[in-house]
C-alpha positions as CSV (number, residue, x, y, z in Angstrom):
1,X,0.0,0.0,0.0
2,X,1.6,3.5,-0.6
3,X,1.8,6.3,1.6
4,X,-0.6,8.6,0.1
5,X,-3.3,5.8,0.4
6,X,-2.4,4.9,4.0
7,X,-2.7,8.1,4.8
8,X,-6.5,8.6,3.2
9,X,-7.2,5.5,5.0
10,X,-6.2,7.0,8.9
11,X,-8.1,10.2,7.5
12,X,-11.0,8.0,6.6
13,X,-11.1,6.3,10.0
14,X,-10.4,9.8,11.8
15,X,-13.0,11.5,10.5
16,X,-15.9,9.0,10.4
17,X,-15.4,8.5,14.0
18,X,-15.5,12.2,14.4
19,X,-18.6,12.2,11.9
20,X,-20.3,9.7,13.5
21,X,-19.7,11.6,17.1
22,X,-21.0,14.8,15.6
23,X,-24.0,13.5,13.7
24,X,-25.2,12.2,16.9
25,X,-24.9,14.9,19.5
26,X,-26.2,17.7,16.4
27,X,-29.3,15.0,15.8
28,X,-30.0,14.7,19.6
29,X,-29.5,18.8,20.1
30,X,-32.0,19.3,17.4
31,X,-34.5,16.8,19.1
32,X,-34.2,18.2,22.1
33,X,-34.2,22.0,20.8
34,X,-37.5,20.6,18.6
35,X,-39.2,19.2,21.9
36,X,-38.4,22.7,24.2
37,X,-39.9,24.8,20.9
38,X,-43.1,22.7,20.7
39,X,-43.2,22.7,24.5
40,X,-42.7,26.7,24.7
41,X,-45.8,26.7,21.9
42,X,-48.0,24.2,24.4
43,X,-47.2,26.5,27.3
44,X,-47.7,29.6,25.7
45,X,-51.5,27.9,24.5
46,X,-51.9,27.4,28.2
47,X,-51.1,30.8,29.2
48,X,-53.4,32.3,26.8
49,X,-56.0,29.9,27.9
50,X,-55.7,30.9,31.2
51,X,-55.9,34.4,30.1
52,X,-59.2,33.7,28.4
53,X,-60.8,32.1,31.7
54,X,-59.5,34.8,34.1
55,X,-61.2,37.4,32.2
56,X,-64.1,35.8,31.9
57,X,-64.3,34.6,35.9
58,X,-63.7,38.5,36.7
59,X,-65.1,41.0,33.6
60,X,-67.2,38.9,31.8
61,X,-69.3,36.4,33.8
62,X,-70.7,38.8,36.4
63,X,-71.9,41.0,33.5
64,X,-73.6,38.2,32.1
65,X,-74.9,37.3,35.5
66,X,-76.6,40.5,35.9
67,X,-78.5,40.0,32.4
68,X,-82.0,38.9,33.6
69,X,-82.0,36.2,30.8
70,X,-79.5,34.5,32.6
71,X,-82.2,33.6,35.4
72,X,-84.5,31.9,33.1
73,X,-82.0,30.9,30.3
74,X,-78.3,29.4,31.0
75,X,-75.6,30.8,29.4
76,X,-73.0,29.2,29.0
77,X,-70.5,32.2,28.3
78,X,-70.4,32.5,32.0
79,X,-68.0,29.9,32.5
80,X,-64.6,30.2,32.7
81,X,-63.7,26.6,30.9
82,X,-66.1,27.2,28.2
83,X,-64.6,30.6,26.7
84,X,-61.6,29.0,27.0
85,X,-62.6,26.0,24.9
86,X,-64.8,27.9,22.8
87,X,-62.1,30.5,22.0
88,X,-59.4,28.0,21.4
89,X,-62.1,25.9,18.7
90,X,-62.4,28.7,17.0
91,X,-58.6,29.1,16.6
92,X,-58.7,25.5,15.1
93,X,-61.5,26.1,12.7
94,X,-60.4,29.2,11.5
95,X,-56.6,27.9,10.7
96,X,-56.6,24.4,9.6
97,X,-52.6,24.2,10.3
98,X,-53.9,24.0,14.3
99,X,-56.1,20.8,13.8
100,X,-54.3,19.0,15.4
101,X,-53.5,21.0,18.1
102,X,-56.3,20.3,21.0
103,X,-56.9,21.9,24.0
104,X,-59.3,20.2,26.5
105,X,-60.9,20.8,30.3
106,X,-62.7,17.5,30.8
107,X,-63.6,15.6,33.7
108,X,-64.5,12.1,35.0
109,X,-68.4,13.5,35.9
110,X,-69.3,16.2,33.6
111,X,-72.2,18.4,33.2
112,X,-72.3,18.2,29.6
113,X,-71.4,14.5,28.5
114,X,-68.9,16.0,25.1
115,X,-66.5,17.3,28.5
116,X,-65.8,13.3,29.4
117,X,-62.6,12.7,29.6
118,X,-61.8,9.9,27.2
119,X,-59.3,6.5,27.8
120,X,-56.1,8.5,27.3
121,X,-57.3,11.8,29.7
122,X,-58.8,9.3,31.9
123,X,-55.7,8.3,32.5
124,X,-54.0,11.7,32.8
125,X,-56.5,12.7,35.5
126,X,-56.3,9.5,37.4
127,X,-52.3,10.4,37.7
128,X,-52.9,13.6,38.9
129,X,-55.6,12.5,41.5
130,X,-53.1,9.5,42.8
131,X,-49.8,11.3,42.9
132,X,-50.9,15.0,43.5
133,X,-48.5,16.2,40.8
134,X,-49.1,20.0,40.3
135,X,-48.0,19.6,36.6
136,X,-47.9,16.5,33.7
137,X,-45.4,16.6,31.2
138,X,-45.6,13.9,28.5
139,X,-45.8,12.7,24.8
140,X,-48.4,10.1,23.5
141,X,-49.1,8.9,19.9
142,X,-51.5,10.0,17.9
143,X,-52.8,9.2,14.1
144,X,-50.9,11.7,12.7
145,X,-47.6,11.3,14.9
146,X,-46.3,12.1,18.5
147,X,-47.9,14.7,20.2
148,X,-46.5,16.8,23.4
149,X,-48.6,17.6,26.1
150,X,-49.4,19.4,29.5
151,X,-51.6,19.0,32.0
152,X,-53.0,20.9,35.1
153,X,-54.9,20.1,37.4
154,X,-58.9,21.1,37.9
155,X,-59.5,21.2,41.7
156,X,-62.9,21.9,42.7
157,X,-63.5,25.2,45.0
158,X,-66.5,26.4,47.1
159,X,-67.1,28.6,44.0
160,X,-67.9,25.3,41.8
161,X,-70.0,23.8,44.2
162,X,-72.4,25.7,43.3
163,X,-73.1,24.6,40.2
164,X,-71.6,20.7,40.6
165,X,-72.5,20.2,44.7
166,X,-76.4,18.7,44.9
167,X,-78.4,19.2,42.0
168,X,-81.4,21.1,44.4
169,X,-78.9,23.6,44.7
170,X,-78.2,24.2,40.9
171,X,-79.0,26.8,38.9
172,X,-82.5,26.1,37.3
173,X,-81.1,27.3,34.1
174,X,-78.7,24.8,34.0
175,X,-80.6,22.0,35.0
176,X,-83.1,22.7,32.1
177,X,-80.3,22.7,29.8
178,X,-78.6,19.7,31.2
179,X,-80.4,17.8,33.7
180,X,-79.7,16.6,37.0
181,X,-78.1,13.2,36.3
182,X,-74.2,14.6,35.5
183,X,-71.9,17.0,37.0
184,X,-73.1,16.4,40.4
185,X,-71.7,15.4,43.5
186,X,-68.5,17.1,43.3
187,X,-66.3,18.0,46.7
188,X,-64.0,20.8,47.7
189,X,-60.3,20.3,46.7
190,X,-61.4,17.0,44.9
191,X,-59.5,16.9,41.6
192,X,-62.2,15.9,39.4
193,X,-60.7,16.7,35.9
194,X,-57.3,17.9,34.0
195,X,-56.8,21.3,31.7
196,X,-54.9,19.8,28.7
197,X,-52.9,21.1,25.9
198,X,-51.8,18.5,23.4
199,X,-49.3,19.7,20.6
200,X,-47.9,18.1,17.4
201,X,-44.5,17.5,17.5
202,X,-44.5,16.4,13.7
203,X,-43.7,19.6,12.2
204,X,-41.3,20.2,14.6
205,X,-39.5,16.8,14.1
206,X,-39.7,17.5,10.3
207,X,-38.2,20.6,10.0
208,X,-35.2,19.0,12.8
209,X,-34.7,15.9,10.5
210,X,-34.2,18.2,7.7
211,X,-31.6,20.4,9.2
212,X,-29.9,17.2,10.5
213,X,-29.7,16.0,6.5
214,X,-28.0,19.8,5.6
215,X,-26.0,19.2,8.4
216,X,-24.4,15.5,6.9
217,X,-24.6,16.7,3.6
218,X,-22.4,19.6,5.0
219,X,-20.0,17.6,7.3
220,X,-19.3,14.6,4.1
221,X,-18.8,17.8,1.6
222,X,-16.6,19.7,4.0
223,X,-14.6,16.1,4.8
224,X,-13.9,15.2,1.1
225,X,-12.7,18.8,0.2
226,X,-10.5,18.5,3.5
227,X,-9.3,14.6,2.5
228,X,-8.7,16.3,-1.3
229,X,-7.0,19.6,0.0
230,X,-4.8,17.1,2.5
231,X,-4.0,15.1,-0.4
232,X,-2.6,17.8,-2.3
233,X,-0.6,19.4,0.5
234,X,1.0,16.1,1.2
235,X,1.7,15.2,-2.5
236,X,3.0,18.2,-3.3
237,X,5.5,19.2,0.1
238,X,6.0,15.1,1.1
239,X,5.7,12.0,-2.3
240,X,6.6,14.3,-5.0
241,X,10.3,15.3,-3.3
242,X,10.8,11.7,-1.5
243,X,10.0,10.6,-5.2
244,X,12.9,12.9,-6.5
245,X,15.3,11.7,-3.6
246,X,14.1,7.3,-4.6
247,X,14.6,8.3,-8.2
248,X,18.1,10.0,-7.7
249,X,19.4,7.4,-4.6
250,X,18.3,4.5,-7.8
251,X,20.3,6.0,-10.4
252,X,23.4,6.3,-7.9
253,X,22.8,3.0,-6.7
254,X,22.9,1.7,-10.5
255,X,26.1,3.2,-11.5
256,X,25.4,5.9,-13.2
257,X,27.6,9.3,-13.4
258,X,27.4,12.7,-13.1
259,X,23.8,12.7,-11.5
260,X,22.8,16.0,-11.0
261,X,22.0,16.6,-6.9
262,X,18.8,17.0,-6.0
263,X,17.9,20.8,-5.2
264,X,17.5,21.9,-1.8
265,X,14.1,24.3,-1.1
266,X,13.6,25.2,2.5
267,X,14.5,24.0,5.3
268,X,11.9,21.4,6.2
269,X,12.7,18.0,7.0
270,X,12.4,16.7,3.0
271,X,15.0,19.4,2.7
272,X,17.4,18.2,4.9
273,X,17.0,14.1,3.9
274,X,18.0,16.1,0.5
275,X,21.2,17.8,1.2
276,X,22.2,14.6,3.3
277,X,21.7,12.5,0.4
278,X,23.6,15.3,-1.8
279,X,26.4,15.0,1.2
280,X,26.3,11.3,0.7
281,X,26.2,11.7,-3.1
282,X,29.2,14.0,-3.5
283,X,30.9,11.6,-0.6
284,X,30.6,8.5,-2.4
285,X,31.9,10.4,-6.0
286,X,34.9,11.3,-3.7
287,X,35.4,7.8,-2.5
288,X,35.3,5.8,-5.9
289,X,37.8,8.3,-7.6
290,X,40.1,8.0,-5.0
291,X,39.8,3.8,-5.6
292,X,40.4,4.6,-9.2
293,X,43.0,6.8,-9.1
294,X,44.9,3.8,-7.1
């Protein structure tokens, strides 16, 4: 094997260990960095939801509650969790690039039966009542790929009660509109439900797998111009002057006369082996005219 291909093969093991190092810690930063972006966006949706259900608790609802149809027909814009639902539907219908983003107060016993919590909230709430975790951070799967979500807590105050204690002490409003059979029998600090934001991470994922790709296209382009740039550099200042020293030490060695010496540039390593052999060269000439003068 010749030097020049020994040497691209310890460059080629050097740097695919290097590249292989590099691919993995850039494709696990860009996971990670994909997974705090989409979980800034699910916070941020909480936030706002929060927002929504604030203002309606302390502006909107006791406007509404002084509008004498509310003592004969229930409205539902009173409540805190359903502006914030509401609000955050619209937001989905309106842009179909949030379908699949879902946010969700639902609870084991509801008043209205579409607030249920389905298997996979069921589950989320069930956590939350057995641990007492103030917050739930997780991914599940989903048809369309992995989803990120958080979950708080809904723990029932006096305030709720009200509404959710014992149906006799219900609004009538409410009962007309939804009956006394569900929603009922709710107790302070009981955590009957969980406030949910679920985001895709596809897009997310997607735009990290294609900056990983750049990134290897990148990294194997700038290591074959570095291999081919090496190359050069050690063809040109290393084989093509040890050539020039072989080729001149083999006619020597053969016999011949009057070879020229090598020239000297720099003062490098090559260059001394050179001016050594020329020393060597001019010693030997000396030498063998000497044995033929006697």
């Amino acid at each position: 094997m010749k030097l020049l291909a020994k040497f691209n093969l310890i460059l080629l093991v050097i740097f695919a260990a290097g590249g292989l190092l590099i691919s993995h810690l850039a494709y696990s930063f860009l996971i990670r960095n994909a997974r705090r972006e989409v979980l800034e966006q699910a916070r941020l949706m909480l936030a706002s939801a929060q927002s929504v259900r604030d203002y309606t608790a302390s502006d909107l609802s006791p406007l509404l509650q002084q509008n004498p149809r509310h003592r004969v027909h229930f409205l539902s814009e009173t409540i805190p969790f359903y502006a914030a639902t509401t609000t955050f539907n619209n937001l989905r219908k309106d842009n179909p690039k949030y379908a699949d983003y879902i946010y969700r107060e639902t609870t084991l016993n509801p008043t209205n039966l579409e607030d249920r919590a389905s298997d996979w909230e069921a589950d989320i709430i069930n956590e939350l009542r057995n641990h007492g975790e103030p917050q739930i951070t997780s991914q599940r799967s989903t048809p369309s790929g992995q989803s990120l979500y958080i979950a708080n807590p809904i723990k029932v105050s006096p305030d709720c009660l009200e509404c959710h204690g014992v149906p006799s002490a219900a609004p009538r409003a409410m009962l007309a509109v939804y009956g006394s059979t569900n929603g009922f029998g709710w107790k302070n600090n009981e955590i009957v439900g969980a406030q949910i934001v679920s985001v895709p991470m596809t897009v997310a994922i997607d735009i990290a797998n294609r900056a990983y790709h750049q990134l290897l296209l990148y990294l194997i382009l700038t290591l074959v111009v570095a291999i081919l740039a090496l190359d050069a550099g050690v063809y040109l200042f290393v084989i093509r002057p040890l050539k020039i020293v072989s080729t001149t030490a083999d006619r020597v060695s053969r016999g011949e006369k009057n070879v020229p010496p090598i020239k000297v540039h720099g003062k490098d390593e090559i260059a001394t082996v050179a001016s050594s052999f020329n020393r060597m060269q001019l010693s030997l000439a000396k030498a063998l005219k000497m044995f033929e003068e006697e």
